[in-house]
PDB file of N, CA, C and O in Angstrom, chain B, residues numbered from 101:
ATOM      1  N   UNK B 101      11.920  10.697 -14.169  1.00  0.00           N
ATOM      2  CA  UNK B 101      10.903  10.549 -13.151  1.00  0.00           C
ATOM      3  C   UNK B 101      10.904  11.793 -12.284  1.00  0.00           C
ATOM      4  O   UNK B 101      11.892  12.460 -11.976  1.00  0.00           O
ATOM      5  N   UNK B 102       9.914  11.955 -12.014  1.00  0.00           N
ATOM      6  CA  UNK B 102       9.829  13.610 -11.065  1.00  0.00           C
ATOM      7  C   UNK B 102      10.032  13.037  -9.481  1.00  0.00           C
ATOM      8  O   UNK B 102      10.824  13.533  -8.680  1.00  0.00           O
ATOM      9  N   UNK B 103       8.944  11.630  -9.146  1.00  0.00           N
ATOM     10  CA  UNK B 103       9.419  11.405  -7.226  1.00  0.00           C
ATOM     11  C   UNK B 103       9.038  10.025  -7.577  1.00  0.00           C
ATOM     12  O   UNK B 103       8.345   9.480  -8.436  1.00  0.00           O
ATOM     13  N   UNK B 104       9.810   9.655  -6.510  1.00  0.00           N
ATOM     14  CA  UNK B 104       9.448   8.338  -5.618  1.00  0.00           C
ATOM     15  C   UNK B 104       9.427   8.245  -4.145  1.00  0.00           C
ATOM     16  O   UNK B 104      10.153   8.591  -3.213  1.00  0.00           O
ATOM     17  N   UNK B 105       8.287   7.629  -4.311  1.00  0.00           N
ATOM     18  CA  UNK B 105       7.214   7.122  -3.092  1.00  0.00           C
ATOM     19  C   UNK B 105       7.726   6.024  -2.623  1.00  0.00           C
ATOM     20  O   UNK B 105       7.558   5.091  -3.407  1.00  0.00           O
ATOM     21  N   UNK B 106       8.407   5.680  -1.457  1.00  0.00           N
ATOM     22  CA  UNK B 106       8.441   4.575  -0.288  1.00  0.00           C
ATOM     23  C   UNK B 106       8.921   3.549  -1.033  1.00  0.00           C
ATOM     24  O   UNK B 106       8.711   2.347  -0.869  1.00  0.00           O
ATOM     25  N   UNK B 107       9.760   4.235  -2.094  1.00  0.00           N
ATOM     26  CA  UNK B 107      11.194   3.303  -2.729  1.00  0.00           C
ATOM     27  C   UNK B 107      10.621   2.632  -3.733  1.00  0.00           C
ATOM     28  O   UNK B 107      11.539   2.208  -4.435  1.00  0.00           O
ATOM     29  N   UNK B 108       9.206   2.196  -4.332  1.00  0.00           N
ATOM     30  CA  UNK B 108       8.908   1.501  -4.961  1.00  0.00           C
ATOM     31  C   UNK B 108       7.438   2.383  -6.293  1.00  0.00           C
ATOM     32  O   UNK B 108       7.035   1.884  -7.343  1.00  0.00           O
ATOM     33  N   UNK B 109       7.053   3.604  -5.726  1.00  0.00           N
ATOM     34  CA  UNK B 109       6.010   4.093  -6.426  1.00  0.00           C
ATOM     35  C   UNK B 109       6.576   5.364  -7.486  1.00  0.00           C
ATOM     36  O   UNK B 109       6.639   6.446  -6.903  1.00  0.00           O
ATOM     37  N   UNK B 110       6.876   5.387  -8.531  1.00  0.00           N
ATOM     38  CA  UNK B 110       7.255   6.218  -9.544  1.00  0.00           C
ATOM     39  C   UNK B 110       6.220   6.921 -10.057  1.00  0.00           C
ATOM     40  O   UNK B 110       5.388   6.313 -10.731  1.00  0.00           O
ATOM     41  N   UNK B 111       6.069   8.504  -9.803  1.00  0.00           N
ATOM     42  CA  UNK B 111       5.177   9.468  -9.703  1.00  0.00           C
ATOM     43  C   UNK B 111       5.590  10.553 -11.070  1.00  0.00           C
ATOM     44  O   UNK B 111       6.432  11.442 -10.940  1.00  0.00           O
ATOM     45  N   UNK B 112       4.962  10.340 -12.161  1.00  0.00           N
ATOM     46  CA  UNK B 112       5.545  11.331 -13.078  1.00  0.00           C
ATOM     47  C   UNK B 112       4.227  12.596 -13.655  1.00  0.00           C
ATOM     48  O   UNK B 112       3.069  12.510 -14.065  1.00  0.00           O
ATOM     49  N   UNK B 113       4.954  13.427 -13.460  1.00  0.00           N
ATOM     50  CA  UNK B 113       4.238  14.389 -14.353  1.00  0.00           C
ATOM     51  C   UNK B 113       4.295  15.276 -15.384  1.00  0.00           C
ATOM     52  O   UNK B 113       5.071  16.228 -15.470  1.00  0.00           O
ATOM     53  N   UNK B 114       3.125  14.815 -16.479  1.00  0.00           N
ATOM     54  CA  UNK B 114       3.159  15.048 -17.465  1.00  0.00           C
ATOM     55  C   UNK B 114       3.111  16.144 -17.995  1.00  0.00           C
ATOM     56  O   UNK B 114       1.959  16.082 -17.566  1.00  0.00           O
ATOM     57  N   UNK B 115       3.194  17.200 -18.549  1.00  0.00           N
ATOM     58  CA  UNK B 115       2.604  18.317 -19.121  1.00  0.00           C
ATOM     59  C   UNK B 115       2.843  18.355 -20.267  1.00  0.00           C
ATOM     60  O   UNK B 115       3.922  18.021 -20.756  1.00  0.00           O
ATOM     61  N   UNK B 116       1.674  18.853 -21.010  1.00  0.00           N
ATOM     62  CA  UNK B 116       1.071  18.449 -22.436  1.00  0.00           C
ATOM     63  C   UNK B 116       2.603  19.329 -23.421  1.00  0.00           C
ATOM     64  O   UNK B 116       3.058  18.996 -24.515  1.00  0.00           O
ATOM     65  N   UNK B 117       3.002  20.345 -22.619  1.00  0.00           N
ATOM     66  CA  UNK B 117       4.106  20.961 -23.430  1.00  0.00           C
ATOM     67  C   UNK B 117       4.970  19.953 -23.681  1.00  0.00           C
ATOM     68  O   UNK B 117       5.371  19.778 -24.832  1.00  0.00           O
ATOM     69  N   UNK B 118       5.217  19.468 -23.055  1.00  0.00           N
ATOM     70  CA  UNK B 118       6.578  18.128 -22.784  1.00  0.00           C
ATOM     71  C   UNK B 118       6.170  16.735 -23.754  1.00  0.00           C
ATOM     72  O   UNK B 118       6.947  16.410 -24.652  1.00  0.00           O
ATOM     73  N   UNK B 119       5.264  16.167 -23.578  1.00  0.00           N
ATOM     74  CA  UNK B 119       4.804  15.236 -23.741  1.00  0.00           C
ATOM     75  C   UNK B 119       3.573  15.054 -24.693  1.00  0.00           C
ATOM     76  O   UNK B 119       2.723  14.220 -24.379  1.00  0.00           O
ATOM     77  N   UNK B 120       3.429  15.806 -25.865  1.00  0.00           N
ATOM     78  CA  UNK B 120       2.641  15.967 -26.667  1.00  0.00           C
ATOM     79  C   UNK B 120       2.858  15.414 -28.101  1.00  0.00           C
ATOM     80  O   UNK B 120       1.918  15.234 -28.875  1.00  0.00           O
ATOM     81  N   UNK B 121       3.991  15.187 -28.371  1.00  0.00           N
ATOM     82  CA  UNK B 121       4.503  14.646 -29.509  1.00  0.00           C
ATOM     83  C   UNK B 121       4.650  12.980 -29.135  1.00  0.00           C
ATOM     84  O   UNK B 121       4.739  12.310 -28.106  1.00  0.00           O
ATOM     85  N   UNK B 122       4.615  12.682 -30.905  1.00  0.00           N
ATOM     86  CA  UNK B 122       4.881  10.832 -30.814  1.00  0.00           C
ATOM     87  C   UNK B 122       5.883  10.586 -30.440  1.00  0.00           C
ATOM     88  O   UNK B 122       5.645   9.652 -29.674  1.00  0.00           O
ATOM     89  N   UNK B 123       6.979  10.765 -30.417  1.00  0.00           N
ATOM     90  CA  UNK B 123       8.234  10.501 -29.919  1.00  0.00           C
ATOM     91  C   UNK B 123       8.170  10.287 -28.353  1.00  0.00           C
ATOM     92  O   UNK B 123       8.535   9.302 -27.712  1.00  0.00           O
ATOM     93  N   UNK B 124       7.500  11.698 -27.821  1.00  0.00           N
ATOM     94  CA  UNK B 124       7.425  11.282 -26.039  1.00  0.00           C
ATOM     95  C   UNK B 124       6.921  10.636 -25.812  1.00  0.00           C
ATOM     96  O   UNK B 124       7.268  10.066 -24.778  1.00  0.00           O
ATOM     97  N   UNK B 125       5.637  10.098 -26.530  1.00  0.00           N
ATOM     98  CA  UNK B 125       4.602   9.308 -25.708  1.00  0.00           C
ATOM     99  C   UNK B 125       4.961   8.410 -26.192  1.00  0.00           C
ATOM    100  O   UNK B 125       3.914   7.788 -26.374  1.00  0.00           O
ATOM    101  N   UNK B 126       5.853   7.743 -26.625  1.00  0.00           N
ATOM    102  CA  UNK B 126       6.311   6.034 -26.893  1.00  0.00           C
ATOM    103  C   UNK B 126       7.202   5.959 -25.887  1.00  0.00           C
ATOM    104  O   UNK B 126       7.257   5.133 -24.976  1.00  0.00           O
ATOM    105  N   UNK B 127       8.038   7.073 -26.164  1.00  0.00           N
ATOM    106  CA  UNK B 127       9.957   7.292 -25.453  1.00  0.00           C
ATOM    107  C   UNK B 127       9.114   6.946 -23.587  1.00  0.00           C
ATOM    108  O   UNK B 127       9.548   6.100 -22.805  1.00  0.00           O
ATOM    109  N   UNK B 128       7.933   7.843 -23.319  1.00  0.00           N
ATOM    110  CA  UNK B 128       7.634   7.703 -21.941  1.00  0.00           C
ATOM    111  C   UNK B 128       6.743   6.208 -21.540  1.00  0.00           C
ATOM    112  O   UNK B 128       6.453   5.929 -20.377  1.00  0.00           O
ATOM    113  N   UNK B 129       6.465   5.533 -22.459  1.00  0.00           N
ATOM    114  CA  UNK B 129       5.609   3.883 -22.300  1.00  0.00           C
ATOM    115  C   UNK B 129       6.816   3.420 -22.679  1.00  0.00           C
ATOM    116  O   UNK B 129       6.917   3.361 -21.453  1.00  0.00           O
ATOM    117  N   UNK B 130       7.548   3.140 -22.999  1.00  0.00           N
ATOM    118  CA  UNK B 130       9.096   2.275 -23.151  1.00  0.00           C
ATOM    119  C   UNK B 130       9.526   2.223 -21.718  1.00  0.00           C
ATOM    120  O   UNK B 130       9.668   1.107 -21.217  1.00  0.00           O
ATOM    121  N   UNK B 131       9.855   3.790 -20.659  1.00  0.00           N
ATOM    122  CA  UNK B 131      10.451   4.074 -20.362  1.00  0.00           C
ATOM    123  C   UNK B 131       9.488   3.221 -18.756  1.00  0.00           C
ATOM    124  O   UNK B 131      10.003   2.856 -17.700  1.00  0.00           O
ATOM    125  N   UNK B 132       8.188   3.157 -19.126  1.00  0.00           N
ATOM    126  CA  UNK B 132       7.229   2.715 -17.698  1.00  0.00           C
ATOM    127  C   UNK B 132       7.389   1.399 -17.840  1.00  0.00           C
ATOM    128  O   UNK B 132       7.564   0.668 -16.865  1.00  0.00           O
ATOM    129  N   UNK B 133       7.346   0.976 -19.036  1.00  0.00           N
ATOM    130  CA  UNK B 133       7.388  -0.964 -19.492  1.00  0.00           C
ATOM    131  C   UNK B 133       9.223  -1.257 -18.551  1.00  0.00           C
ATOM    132  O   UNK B 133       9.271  -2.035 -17.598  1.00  0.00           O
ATOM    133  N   UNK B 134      10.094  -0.750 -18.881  1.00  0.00           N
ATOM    134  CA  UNK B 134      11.289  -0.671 -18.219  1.00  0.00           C
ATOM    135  C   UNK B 134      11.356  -0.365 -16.621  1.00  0.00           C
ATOM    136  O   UNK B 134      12.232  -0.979 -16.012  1.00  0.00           O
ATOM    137  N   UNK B 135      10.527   0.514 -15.880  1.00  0.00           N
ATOM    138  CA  UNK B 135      10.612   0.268 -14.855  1.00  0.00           C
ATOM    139  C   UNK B 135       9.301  -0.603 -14.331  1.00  0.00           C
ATOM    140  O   UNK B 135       9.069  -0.448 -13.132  1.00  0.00           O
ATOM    141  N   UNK B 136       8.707  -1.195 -14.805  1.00  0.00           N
ATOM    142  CA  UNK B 136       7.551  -1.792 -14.396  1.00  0.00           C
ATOM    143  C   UNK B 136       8.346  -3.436 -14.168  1.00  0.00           C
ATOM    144  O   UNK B 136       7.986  -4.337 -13.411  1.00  0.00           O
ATOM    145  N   UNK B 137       9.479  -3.404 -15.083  1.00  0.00           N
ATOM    146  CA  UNK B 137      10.385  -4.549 -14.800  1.00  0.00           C
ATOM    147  C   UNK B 137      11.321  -4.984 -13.988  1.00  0.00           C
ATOM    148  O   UNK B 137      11.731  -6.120 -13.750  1.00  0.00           O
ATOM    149  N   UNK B 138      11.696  -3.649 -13.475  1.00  0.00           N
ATOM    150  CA  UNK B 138      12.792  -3.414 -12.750  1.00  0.00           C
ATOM    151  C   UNK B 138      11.770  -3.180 -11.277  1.00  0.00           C
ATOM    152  O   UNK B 138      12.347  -2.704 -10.299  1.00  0.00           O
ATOM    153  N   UNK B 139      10.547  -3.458 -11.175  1.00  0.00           N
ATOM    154  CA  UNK B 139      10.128  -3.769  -9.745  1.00  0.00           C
ATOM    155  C   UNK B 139       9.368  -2.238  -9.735  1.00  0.00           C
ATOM    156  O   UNK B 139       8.860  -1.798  -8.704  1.00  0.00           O
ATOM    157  N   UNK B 140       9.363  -1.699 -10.662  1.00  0.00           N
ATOM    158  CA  UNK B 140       8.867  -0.305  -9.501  1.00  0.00           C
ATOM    159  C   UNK B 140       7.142  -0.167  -9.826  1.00  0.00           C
ATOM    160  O   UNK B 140       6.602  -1.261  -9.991  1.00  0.00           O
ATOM    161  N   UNK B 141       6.305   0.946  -9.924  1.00  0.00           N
ATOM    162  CA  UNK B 141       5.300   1.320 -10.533  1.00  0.00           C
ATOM    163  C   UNK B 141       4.769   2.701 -10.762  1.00  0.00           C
ATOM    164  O   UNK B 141       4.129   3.500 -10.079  1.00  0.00           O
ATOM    165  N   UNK B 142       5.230   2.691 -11.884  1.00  0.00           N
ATOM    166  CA  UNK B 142       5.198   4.203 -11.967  1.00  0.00           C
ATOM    167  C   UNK B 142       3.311   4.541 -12.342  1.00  0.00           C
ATOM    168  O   UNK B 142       2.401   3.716 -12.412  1.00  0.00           O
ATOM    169  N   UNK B 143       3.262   5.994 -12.514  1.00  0.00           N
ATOM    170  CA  UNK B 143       2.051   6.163 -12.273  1.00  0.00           C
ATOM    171  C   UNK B 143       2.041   7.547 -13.215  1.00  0.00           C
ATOM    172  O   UNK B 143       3.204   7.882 -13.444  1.00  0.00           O
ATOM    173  N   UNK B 144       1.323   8.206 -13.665  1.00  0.00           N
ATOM    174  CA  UNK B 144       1.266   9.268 -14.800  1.00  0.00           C
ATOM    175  C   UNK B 144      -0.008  10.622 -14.471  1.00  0.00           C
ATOM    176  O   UNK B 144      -1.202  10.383 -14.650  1.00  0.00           O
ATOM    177  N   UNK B 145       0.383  11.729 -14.079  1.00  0.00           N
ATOM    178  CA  UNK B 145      -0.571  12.822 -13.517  1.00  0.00           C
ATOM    179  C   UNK B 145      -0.355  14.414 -14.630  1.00  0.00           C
ATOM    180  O   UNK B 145       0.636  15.008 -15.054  1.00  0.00           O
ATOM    181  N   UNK B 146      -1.959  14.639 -14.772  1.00  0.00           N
ATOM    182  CA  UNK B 146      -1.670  15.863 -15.817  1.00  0.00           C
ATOM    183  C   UNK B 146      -1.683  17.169 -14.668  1.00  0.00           C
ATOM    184  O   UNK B 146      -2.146  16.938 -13.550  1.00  0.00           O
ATOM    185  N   UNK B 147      -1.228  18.350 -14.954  1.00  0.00           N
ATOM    186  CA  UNK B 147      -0.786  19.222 -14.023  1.00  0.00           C
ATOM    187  C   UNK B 147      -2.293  19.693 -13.604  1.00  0.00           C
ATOM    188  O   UNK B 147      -2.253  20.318 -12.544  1.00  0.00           O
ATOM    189  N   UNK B 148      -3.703  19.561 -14.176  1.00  0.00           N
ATOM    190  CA  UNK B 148      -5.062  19.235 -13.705  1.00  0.00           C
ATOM    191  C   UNK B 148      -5.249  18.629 -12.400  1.00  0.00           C
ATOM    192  O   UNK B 148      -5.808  18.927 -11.344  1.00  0.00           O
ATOM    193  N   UNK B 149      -4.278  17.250 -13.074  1.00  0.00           N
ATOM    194  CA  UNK B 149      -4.845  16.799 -11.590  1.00  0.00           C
ATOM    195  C   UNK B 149      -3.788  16.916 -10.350  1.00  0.00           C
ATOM    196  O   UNK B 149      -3.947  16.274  -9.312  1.00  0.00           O
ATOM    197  N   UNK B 150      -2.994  17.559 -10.507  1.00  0.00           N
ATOM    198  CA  UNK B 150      -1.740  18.328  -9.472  1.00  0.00           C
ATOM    199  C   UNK B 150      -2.517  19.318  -8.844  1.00  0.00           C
ATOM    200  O   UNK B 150      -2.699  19.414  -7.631  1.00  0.00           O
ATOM    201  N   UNK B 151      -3.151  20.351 -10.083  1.00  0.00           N
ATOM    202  CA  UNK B 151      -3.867  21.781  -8.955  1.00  0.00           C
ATOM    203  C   UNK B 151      -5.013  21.170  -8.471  1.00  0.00           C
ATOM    204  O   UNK B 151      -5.352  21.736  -7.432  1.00  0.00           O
ATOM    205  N   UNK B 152      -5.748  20.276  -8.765  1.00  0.00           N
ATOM    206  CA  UNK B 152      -6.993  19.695  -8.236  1.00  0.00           C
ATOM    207  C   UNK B 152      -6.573  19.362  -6.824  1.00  0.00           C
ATOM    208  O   UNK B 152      -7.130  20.018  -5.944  1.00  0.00           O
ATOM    209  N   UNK B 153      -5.906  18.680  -6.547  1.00  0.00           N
ATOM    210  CA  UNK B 153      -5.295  17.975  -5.251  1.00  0.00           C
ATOM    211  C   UNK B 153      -4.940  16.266  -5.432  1.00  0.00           C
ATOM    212  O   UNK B 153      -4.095  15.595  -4.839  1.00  0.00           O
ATOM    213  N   UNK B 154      -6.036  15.820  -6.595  1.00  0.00           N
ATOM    214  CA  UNK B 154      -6.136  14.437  -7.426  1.00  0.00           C
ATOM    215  C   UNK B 154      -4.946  13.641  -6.674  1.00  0.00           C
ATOM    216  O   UNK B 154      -5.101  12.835  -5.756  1.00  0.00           O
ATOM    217  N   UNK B 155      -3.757  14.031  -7.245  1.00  0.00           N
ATOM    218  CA  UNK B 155      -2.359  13.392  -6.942  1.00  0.00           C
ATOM    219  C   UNK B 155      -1.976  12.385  -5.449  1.00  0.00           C
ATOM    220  O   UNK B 155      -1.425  11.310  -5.210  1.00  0.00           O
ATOM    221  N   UNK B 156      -2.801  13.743  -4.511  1.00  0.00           N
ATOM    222  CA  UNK B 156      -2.103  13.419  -3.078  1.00  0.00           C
ATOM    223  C   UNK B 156      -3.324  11.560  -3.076  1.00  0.00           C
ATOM    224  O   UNK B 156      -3.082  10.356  -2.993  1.00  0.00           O
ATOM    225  N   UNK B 157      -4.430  12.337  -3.204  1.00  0.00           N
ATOM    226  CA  UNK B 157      -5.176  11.271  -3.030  1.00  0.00           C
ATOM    227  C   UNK B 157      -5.377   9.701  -3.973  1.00  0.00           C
ATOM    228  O   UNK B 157      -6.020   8.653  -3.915  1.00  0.00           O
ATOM    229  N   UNK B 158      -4.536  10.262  -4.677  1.00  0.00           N
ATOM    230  CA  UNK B 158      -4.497   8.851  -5.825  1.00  0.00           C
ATOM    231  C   UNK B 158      -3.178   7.940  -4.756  1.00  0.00           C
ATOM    232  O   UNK B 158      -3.305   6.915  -4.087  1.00  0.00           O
ATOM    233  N   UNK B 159      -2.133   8.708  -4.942  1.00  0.00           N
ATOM    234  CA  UNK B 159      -1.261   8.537  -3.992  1.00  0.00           C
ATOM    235  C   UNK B 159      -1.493   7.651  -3.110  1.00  0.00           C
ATOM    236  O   UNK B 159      -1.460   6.450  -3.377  1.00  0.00           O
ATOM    237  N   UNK B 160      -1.722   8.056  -2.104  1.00  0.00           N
ATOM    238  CA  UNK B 160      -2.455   7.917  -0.614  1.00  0.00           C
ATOM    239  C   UNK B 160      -2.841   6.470  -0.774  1.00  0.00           C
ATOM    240  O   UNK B 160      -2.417   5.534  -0.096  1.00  0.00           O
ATOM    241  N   UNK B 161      -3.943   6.403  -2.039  1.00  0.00           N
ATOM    242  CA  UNK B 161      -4.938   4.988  -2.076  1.00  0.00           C
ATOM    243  C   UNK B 161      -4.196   3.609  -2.545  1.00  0.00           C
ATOM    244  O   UNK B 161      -4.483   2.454  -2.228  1.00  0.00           O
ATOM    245  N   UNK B 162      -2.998   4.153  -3.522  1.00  0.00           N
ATOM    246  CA  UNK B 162      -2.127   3.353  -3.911  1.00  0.00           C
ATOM    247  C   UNK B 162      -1.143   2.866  -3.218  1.00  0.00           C
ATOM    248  O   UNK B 162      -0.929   1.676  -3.453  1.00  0.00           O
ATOM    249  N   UNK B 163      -0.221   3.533  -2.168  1.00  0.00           N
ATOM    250  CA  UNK B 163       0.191   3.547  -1.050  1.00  0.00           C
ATOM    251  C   UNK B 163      -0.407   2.430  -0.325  1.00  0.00           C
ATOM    252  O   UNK B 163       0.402   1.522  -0.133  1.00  0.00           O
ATOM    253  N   UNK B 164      -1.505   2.234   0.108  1.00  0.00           N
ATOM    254  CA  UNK B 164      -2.677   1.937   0.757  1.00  0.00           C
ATOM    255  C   UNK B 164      -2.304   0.283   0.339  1.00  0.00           C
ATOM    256  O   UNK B 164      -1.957  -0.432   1.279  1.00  0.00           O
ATOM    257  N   UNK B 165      -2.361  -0.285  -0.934  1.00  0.00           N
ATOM    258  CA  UNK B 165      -2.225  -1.412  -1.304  1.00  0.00           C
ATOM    259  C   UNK B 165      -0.833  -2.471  -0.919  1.00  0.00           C
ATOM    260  O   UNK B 165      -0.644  -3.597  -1.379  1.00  0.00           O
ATOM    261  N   UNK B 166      -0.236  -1.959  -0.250  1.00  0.00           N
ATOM    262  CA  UNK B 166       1.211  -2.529  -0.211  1.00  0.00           C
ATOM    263  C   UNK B 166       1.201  -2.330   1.594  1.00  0.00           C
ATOM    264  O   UNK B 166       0.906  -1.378   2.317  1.00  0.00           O
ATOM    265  N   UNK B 167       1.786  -4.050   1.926  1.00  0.00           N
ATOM    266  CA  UNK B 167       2.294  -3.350   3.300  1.00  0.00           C
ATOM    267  C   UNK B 167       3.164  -2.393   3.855  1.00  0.00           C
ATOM    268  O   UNK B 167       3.184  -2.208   5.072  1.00  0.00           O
TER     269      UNK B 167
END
């Protein structure tokens, strides 16, 4: 996981170098099904939407849902 958000929001980012093969992209949905159990919610950003600004504001809105 790259951050967590206010103990409960799991923020990962992807880059296509990393995460382009079948192996990652199961190994990384195994790995969200596992913390999606363990209480958290992780969330998945391409480095697009990092330089865009996308992130802060996806963030922000999701944040937004939880007291």
């Amino acid at each position: 996981m790259d951050l967590v958000v206010a103990g409960w929001l799991i923020v990962e980012l992807d880059g296509y170098e990393f995460h382009s093969d079948q192996w990652s992209f199961h190994h990384d949905r195994e790995r969200d099904r596992e913390l999606v159990r363990q209480g958290y919610t992780p969330i998945r950003f391409t480095s697009n939407n990092v330089r865009s600004g996308k992130i802060v504001t996806d963030v922000k809105r999701i944040l937004s849902t939880r007291p």
